[in-house]
LUMLO-656476 format. One record per residue (C-alpha): x, y, z; residue in three letters; residue number from 0. Coordinates in steps of 0.25 Angstrom, whole numbers, m for minus. Last residue first. Example, Ala and Ser with C-alpha at 12.3 -4.5 7.8 and 13.67 -1.06 7.14 Angstrom:
# LUMLO-656476
- 55, m4, 29, SER, 1
- 49, m18, 31, ALA, 0
//
This chain:
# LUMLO-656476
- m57, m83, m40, UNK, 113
- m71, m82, m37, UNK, 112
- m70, m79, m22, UNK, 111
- m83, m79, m14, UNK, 110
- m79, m90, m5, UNK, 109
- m82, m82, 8, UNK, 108
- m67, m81, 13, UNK, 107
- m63, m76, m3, UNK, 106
- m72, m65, m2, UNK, 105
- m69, m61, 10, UNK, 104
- m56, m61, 8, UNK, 103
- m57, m52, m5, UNK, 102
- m68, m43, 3, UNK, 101
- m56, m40, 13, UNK, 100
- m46, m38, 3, UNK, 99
- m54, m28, m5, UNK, 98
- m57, m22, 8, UNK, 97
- m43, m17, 11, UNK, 96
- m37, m26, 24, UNK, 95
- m37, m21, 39, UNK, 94
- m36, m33, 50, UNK, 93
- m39, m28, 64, UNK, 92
- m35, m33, 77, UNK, 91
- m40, m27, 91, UNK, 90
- m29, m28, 102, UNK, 89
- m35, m16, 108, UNK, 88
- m24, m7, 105, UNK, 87
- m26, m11, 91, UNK, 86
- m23, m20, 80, UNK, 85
- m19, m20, 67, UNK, 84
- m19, m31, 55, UNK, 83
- m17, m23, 42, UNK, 82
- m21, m33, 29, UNK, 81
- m14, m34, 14, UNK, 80
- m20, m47, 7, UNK, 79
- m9, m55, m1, UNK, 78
- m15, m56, m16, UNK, 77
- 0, m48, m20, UNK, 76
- m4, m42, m34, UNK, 75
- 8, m34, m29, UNK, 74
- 16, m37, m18, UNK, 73
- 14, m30, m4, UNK, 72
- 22, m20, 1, UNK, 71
- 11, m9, m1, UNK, 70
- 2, m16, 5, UNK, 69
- 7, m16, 18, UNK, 68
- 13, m1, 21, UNK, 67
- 0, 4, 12, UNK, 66
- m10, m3, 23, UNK, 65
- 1, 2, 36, UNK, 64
- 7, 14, 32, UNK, 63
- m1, 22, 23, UNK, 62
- m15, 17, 27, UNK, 61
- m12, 16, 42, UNK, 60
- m22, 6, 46, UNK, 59
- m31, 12, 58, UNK, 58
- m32, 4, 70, UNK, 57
- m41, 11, 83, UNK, 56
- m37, 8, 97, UNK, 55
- m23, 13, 94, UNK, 54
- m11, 8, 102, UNK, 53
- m10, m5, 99, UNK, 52
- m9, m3, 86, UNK, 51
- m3, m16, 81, UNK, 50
- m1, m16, 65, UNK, 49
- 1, m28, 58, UNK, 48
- 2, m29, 42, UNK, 47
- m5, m42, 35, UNK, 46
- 0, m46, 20, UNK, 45
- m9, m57, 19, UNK, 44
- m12, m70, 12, UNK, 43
- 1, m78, 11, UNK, 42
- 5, m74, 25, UNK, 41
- 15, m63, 32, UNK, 40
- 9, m54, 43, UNK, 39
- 18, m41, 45, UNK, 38
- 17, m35, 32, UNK, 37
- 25, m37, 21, UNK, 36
- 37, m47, 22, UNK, 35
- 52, m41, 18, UNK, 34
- 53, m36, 32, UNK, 33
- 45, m23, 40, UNK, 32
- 30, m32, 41, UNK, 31
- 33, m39, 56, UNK, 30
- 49, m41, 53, UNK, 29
- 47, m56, 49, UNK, 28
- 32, m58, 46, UNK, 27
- 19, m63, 54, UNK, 26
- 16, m75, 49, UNK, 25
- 5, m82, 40, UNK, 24
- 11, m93, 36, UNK, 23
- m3, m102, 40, UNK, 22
- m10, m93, 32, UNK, 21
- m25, m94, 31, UNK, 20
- m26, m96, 47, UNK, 19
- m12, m93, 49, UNK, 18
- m18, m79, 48, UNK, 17
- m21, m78, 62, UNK, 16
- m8, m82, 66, UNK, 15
- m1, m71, 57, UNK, 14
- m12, m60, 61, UNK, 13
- m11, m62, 74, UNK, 12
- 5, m65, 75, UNK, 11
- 6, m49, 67, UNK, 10
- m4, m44, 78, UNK, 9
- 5, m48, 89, UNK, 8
- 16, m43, 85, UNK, 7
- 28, m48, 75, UNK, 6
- 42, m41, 76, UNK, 5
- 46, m47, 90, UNK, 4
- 46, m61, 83, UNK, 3
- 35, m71, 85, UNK, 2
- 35, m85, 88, UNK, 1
- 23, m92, 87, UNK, 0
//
């Protein structure tokens, strides 16, 4: 894969990872600062990276970083918001709210009635 100088490491991870349900998924042009949202594009996610390689523990800056993303996307939009971080230790961590979580869940196990 070629990547630009803009796209890092974690935003190839998540994009390769999610070919998996997505074979679009890609990481976007100007890594989250152009006309796309976020910094992983596909028809299921709007994923933001954030590499803390500096800090041994992650902490998701509500203001900037879970506001910064989902207050960009559309409205009534069905696109799951997720924050991929990772730490000093190379560590990688997806945070979503729960709501999202359990809807996943639910849809992986079968459970869904709609």
């Amino acid at each position: 894969m070629i990547m630009s100088e803009k796209n890092n490491e974690l935003e190839v991870h998540m994009a390769e990872g999610l070919k998996q349900i997505d074979k679009k998924s890609r990481p976007t042009r100007g890594s989250g600062c152009g006309n796309e949202i976020g910094d992983v594009s596909n028809g299921h996610f709007f994923v933001e990276c954030k590499q803390k390689r500096t800090k041994e523990n992650v902490i998701v800056d509500y203001k900037d970083e879970w506001l910064g993303i989902t207050s960009r996307m559309p409205l009534n939009s069905r696109k799951i918001p997720v924050i991929a971080i990772e730490n000093k230790y190379g560590d990688r961590f997806v945070i979503m709210s729960s709501k999202d979580f359990f809807r996943l869940a639910v849809e992986a196990k079968g459970l869904d009635d709609g």
